[in-house]
VOBA-1610 file (N, C-alpha, C; in pm, whole numbers, padded with zeros to 5 digits, always signed):
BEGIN
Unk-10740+04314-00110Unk-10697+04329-00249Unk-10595+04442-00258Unk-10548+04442-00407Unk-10432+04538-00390Unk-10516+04659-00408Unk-10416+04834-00397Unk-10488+04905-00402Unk-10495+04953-00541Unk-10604+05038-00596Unk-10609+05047-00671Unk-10517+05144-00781Unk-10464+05157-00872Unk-10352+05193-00948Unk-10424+05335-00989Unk-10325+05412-00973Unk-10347+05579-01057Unk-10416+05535-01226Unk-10316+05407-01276Unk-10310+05397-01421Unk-10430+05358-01451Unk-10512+05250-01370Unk-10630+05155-01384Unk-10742+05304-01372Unk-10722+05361-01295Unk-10854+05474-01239Unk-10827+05578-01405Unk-10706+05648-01463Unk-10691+05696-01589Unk-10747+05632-01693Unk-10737+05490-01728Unk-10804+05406-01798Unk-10960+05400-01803Unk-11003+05366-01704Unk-11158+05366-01660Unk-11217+05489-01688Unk-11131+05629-01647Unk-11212+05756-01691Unk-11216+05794-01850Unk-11097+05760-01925Unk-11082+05746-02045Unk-11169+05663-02157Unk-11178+05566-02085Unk-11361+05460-02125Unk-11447+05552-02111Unk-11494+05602-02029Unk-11626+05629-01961Unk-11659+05812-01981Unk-11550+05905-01912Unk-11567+05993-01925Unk-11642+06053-01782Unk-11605+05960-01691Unk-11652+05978-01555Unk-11511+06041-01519Unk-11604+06068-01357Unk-11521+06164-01267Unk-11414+06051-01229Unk-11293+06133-01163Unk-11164+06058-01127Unk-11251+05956-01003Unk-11281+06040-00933Unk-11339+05988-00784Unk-11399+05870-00793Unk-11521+05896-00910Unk-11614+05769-00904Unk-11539+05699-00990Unk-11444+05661-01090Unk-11381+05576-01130Unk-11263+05471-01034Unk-11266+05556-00929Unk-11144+05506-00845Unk-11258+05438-00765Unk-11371+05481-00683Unk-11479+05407-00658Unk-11540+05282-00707Unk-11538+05300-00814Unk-11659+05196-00892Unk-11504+05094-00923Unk-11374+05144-00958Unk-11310+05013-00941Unk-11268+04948-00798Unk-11261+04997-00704Unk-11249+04982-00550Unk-11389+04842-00508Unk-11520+04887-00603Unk-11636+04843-00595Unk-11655+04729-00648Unk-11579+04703-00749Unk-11524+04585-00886Unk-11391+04556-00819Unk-11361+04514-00725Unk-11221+04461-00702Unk-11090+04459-00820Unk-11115+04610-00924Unk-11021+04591-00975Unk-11056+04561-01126Unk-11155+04482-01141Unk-11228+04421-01295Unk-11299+04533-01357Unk-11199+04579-01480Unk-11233+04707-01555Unk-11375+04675-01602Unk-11411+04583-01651Unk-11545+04541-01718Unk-11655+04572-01630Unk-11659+04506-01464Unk-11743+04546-01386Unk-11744+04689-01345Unk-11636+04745-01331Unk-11588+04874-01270Unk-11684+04982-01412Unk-11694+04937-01533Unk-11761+05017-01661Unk-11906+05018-01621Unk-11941+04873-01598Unk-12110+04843-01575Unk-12142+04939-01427Unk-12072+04912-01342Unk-12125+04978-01215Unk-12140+05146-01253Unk-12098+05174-01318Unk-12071+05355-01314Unk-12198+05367-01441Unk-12187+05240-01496Unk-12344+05284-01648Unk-12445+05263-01549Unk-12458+05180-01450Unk-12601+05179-01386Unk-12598+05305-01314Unk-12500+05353-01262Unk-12501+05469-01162Unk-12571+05567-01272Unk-12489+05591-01377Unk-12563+05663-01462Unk-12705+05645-01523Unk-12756+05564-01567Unk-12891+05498-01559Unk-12963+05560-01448Unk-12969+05532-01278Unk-13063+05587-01173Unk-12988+05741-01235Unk-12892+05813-01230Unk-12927+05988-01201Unk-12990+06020-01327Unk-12989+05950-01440Unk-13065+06011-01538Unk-13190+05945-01526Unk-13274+05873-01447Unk-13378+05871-01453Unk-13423+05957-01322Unk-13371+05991-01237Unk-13357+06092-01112Unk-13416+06178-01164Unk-13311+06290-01284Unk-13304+06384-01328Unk-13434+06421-01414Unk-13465+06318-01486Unk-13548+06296-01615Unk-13683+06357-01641Unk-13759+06435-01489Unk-13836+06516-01485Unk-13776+06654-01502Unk-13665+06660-01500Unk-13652+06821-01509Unk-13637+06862-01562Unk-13699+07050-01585Unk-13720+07080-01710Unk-13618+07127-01831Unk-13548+07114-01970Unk-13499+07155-01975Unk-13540+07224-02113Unk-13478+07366-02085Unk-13539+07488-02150Unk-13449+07504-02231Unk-13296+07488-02188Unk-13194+07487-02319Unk-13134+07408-02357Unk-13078+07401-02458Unk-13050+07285-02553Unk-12929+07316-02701Unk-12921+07253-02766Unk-12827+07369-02904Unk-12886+07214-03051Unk-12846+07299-03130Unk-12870+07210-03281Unk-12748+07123-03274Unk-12749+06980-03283Unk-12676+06892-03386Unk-12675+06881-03556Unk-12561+06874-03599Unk-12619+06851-03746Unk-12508+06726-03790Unk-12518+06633-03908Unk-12436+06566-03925Unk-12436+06570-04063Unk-12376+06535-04145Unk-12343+06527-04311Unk-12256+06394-04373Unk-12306+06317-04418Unk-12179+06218-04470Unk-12188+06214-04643Unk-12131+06273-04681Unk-12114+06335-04845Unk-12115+06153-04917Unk-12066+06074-04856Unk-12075+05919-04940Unk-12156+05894-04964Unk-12272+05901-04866Unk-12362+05859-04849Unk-12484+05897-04847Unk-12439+06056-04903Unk-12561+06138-04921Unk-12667+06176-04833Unk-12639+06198-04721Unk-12752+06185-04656Unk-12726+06272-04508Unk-12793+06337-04456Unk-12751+06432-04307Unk-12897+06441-04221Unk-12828+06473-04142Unk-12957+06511-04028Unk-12905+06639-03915Unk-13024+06670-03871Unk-13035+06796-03786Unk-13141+06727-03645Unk-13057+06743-03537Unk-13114+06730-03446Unk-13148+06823-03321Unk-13193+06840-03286Unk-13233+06919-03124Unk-13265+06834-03005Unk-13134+06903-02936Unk-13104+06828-02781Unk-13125+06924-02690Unk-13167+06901-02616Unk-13238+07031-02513Unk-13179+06925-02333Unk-13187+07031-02312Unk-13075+07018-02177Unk-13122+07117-02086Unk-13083+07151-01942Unk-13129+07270-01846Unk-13080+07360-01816Unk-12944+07387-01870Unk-12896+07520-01863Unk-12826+07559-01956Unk-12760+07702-01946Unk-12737+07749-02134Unk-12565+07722-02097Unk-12488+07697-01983Unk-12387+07712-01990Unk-12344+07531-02033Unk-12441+07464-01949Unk-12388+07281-02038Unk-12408+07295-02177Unk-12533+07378-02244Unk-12544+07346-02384Unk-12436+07424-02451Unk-12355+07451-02389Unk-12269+07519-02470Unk-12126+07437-02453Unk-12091+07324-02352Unk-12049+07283-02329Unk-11962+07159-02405Unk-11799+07107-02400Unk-11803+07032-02523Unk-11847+06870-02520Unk-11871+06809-02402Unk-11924+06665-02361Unk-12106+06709-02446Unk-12137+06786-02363Unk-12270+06852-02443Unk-12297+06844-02593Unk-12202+06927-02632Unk-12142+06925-02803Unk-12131+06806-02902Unk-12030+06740-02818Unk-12030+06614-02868Unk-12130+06498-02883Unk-12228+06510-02790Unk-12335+06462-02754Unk-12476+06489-02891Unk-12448+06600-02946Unk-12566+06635-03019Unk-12470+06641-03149Unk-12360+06616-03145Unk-12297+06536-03303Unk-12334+06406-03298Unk-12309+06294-03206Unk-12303+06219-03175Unk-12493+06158-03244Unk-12572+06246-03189Unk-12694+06200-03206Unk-12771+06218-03351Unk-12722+06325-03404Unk-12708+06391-03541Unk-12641+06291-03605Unk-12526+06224-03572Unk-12505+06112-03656Unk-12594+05937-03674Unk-12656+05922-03537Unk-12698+05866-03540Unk-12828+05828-03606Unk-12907+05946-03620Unk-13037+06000-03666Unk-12996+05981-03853Unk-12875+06025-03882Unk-12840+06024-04035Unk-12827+05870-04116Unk-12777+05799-04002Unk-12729+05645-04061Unk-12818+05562-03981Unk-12892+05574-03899Unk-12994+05469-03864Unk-13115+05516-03893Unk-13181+05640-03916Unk-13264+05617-03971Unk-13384+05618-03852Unk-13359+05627-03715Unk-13535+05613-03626Unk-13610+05732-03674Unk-13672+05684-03656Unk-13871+05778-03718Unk-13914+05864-03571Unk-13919+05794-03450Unk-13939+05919-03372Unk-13820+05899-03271Unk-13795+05974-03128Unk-13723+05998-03042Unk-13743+05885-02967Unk-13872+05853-02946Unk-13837+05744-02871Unk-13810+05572-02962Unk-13799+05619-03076Unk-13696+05486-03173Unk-13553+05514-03115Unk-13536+05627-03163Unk-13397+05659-03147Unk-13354+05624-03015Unk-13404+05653-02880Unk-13330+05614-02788Unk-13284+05464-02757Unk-13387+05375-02869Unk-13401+05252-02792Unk-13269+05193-02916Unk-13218+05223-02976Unk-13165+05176-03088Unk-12965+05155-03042Unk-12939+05057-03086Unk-12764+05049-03021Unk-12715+05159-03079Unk-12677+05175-03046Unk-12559+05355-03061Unk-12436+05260-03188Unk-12466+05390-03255Unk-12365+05399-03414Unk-12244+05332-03375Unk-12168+05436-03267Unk-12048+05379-03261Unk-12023+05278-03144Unk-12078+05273-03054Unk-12091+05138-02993Unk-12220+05059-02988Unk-12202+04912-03073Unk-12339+04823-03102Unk-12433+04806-02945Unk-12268+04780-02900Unk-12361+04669-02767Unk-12404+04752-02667Unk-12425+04861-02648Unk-12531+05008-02587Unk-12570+05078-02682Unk-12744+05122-02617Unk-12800+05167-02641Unk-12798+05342-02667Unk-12886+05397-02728Unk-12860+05556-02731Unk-12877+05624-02647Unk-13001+05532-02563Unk-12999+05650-02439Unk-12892+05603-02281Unk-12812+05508-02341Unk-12679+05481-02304Unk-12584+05556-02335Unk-12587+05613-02410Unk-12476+05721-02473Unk-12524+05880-02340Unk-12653+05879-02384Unk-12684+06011-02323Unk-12694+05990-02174Unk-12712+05870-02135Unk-12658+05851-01958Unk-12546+05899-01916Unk-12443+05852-02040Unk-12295+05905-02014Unk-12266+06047-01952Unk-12365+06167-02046Unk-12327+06269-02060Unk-12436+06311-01914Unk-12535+06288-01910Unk-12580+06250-01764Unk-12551+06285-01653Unk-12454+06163-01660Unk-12374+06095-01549Unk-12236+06214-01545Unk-12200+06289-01607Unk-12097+06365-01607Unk-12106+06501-01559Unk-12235+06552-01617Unk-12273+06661-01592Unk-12406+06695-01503Unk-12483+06591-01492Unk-12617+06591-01377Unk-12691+06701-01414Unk-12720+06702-01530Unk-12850+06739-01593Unk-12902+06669-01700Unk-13071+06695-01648Unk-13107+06614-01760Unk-13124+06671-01921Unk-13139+06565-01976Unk-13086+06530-02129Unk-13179+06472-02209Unk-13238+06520-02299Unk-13279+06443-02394Unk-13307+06545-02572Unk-13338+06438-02678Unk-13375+06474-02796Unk-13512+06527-02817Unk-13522+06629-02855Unk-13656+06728-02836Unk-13740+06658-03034Unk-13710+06687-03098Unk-13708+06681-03238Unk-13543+06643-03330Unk-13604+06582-03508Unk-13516+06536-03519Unk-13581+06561-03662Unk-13463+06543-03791Unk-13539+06517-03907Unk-13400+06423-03978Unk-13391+06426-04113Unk-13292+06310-04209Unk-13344+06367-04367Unk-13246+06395-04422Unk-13265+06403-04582Unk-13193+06373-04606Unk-13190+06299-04760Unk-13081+06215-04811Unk-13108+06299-04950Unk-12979+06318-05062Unk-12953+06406-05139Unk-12827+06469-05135Unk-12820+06561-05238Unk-12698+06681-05202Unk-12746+06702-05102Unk-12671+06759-04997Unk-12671+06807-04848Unk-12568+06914-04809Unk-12620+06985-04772Unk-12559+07087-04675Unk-12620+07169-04535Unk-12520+07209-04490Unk-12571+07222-04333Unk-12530+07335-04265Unk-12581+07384-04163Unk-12490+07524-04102Unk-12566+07517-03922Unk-12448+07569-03889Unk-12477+07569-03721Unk-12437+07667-03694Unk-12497+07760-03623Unk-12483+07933-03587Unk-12378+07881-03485Unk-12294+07984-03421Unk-12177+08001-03341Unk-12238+07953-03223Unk-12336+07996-03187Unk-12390+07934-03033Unk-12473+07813-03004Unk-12467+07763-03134Unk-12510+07634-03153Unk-12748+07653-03113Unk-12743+07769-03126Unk-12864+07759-03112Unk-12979+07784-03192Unk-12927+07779-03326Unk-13024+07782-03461Unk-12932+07709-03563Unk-12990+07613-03635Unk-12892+07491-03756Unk-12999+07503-03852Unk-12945+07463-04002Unk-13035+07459-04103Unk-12964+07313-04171Unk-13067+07262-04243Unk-13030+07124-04337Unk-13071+07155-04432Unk-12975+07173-04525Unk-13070+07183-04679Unk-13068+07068-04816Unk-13149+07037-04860Unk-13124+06937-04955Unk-13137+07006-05107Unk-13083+07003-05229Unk-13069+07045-05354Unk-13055+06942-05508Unk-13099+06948-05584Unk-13076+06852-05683Unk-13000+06920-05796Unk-12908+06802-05844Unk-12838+06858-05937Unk-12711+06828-05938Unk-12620+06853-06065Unk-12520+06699-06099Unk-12446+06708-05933Unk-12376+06793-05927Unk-12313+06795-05812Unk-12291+06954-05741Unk-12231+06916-05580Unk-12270+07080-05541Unk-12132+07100-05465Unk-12093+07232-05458Unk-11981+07298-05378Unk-12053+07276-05212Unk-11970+07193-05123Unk-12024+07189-05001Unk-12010+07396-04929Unk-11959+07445-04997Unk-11921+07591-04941Unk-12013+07652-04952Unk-12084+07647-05072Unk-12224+07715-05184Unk-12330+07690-05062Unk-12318+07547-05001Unk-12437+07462-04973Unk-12451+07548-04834Unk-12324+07550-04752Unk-12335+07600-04606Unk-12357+07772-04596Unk-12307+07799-04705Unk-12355+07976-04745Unk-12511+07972-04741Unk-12549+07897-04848Unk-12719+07912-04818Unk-12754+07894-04657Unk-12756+07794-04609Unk-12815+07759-04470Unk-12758+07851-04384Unk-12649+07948-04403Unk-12587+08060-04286Unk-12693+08140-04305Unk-12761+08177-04499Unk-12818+08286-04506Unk-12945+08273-04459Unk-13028+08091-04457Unk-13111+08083-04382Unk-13182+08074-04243Unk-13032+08065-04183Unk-13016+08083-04065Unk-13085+08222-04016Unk-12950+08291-04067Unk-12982+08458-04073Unk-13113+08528-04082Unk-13181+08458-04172Unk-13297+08569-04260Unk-13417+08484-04256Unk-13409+08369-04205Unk-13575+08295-04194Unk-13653+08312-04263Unk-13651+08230-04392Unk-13760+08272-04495Unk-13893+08158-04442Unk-14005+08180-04475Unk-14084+08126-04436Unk-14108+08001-04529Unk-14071+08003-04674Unk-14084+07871-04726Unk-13943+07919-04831Unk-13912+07793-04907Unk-13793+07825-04999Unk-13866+07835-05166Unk-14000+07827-05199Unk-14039+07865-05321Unk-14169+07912-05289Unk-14247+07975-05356Unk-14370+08062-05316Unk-14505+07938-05323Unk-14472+07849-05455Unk-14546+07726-05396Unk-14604+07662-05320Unk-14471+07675-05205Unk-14497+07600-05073Unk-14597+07695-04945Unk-14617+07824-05009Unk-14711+07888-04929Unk-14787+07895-04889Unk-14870+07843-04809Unk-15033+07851-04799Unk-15099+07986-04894Unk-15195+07930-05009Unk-15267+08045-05039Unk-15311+08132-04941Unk-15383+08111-04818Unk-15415+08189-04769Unk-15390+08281-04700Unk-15234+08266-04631Unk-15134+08330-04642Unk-15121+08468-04746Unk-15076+08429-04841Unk-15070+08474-04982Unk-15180+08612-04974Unk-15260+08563-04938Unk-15420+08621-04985Unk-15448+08722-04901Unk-15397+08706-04756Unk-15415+08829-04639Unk-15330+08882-04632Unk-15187+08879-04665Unk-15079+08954-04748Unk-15104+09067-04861Unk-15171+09031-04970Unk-15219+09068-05037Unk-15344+09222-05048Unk-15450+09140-04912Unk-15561+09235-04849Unk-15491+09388-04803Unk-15360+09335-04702Unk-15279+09447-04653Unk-15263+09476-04752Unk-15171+09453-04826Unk-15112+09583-04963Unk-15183+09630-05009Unk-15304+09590-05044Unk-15440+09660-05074Unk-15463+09746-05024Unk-15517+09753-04900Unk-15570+09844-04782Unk-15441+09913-04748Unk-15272+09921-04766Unk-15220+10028-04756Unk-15183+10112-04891Unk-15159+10055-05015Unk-15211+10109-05106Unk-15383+10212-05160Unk-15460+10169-05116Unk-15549+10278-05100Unk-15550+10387-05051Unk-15451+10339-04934Unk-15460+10449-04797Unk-15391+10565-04820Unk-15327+10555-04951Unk-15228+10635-05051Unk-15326+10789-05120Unk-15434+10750-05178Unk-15482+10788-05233Unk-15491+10798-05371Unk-15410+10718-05418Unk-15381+10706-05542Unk-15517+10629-05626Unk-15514+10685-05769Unk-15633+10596-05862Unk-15628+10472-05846Unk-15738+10433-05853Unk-15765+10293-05862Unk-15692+10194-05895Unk-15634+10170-06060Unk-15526+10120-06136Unk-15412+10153-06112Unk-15363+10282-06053Unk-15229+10287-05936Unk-15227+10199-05851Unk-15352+10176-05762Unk-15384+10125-05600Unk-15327+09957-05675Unk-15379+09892-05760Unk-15364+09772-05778Unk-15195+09733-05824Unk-15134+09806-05925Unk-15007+09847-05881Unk-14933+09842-05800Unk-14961+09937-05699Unk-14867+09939-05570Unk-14926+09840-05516Unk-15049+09737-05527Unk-15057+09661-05407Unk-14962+09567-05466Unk-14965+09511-05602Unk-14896+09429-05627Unk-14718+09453-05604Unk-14703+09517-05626Unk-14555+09573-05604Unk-14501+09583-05451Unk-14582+09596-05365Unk-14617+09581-05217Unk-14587+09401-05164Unk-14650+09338-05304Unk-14655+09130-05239Unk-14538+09153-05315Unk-14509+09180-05437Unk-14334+09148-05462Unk-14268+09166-05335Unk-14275+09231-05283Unk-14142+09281-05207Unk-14179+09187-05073Unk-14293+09155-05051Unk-14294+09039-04938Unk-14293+08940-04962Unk-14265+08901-05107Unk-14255+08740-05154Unk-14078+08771-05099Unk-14004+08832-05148Unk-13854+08871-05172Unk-13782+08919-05042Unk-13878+08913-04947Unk-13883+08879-04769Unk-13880+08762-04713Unk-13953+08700-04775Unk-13974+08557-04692Unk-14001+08425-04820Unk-13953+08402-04904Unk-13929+08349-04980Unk-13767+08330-05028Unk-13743+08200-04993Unk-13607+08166-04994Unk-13552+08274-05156Unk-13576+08150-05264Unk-13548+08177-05374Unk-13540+08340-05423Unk-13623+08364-05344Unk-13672+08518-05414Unk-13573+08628-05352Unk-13506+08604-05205Unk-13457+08661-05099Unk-13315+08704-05175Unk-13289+08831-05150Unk-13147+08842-05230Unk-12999+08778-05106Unk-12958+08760-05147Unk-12832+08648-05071Unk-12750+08717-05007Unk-12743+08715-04886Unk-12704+08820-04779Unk-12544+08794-04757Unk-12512+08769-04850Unk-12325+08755-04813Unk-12309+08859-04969Unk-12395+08863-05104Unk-12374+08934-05196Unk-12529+08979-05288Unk-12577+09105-05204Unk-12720+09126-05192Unk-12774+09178-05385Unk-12665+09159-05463Unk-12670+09182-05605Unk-12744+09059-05684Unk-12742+08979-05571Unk-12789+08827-05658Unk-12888+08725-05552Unk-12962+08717-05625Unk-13069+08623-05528Unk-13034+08468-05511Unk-13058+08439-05429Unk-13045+08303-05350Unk-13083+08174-05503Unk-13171+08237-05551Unk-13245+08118-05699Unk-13136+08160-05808Unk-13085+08284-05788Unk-12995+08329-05834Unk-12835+08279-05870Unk-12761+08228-05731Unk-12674+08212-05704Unk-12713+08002-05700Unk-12811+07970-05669Unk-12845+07790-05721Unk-12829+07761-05888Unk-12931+07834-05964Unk-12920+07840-06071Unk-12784+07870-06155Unk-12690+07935-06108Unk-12573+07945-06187Unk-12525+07835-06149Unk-12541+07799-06036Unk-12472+07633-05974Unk-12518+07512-06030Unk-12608+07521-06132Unk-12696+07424-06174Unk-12736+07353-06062Unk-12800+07435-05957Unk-12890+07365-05893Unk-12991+07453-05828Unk-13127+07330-05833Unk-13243+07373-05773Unk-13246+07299-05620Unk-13315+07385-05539Unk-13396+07385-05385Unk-13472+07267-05405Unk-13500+07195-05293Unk-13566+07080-05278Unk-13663+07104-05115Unk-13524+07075-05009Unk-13637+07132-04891Unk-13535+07226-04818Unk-13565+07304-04743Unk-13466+07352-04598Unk-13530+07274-04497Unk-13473+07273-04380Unk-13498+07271-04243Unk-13433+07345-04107Unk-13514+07456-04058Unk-13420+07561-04011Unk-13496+07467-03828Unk-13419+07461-03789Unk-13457+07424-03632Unk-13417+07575-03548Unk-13447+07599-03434Unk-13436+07703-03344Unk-13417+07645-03209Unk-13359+07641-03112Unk-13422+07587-02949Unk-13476+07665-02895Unk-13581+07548-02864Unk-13715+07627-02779Unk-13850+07648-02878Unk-13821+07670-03045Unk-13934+07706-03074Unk-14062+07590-03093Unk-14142+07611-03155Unk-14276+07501-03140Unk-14255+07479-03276Unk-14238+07306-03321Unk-14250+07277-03447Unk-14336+07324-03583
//
């Protein structure tokens, strides 16, 4: 057969996103037939990611996706084995990629999601997509956790891609700027719930015991002691309570603060971390 063309091997890597070598291979292997020359390099990828597929991986970064038409975003976590691929842009792309998929299809757990044809190509699968990245980089790959809210939406992804927030809000309509300010500040400041509601009383209640027991420890009267204890849970509601938290880009105005002039109220956050335990 003839030999194989610089142009045909550019083509094939441009599909695929494989190495020059194994594209010039796998068409050498395919006498030339781009179609076979695609399939041979997806199975190749297929065995190293099931090769790989025991190993552990400890790092990973947040996906997030947003489609304002359609109201609706997701936040995903892709965990991978070292911190220099997750930082990587095949990597990157990979956990947009899945973040979008998670937003417009809709799977319920990880292993829906893998089995489901990939958004932007029908006729492969998702964990066809992530063979790709696989197959490129030879570590293993997969989706750790995942969530989807549909609503106003907004989203934020820290610089190192290793803490993302999703937030959902009601109300006529929202500044996407407003929306990603909140989730930077929740990023930042980790409130433990976004209204005091959502608290476990009991929580609440051994919170409470402390301010007590360091308010006593004061010496102050009795009806002081109850005072400062209470004045003690203010200030830890206004810690870890979204709404209550003053807004760390302009600490004059609280987070319920800065919604409410927006005519809008909090619905849910979702702050992901890599690595932490759901």
């Amino acid at each position: 057969m003839s030999t194989i063309s610089a142009a045909a091997v550019n083509a094939l890597r441009k599909r695929t996103n494989a190495p020059m070598m194994e594209c010039k291979a796998a068409l050498t292997e395919a006498e030339g037939d781009m179609e076979k020359a695609v399939d041979i390099l997806r199975k190749k990828n297929a065995a190293i990611q099931a090769k790989k597929g025991e190993r552990e991986t400890a790092e990973g970064r947040i996906g997030i996706f947003i489609d304002p038409a359609k109201q609706v975003g997701a936040i995903i976590e892709v965990r991978c084995e070292s911190a220099p691929v997750a930082k990587s842009e095949p990597f990157i792309r990979l956990a947009q990629d899945l973040a979008k998929q998670v937003a417009l299809k809709e799977p319920t757990t990880t292993e829906a999601l893998l089995a489901q044809p990939f958004v932007d190509d029908p006729k492969r699968t998702v964990n066809d997509r992530i063979g790709d990245t696989v197959g490129l980089i030879r570590e293993n790959m997969k989706p750790a956790r995942m969530a989807r809210l549909q609503g106003l939406i907004g989203g934020y992804t820290h610089h190192d891609g290793m803490v993302g927030v999703l937030l959902q809000v009601e109300g006529a309509k929202a500044d996407p700027q407003l929306l990603s300010d909140i989730c930077m500040h929740i990023t930042a400041l980790n409130p433990v719930a976004a209204q005091r509601e959502e608290i476990d009383p009991a929580l609440i209640e051994r919170e409470r015991e402390i301010a007590k027991t360091q308010a006593a420890a004061t010496g102050k009267p009795a009806n002081l002691v109850e005072k400062i204890a209470e004045g003690k849970l203010k200030t830890w509601f206004a810690a870890n309570v979204l709404v209550e938290q003053p807004f760390v880009k302009d600490d004059s105005k609280t987070v319920g603060e800065l919604l409410k002039a927006a005519g809008l109220k909090i619905v849910k956050f979702i702050r992901y971390r890599v690595g932490e335990v759901s």
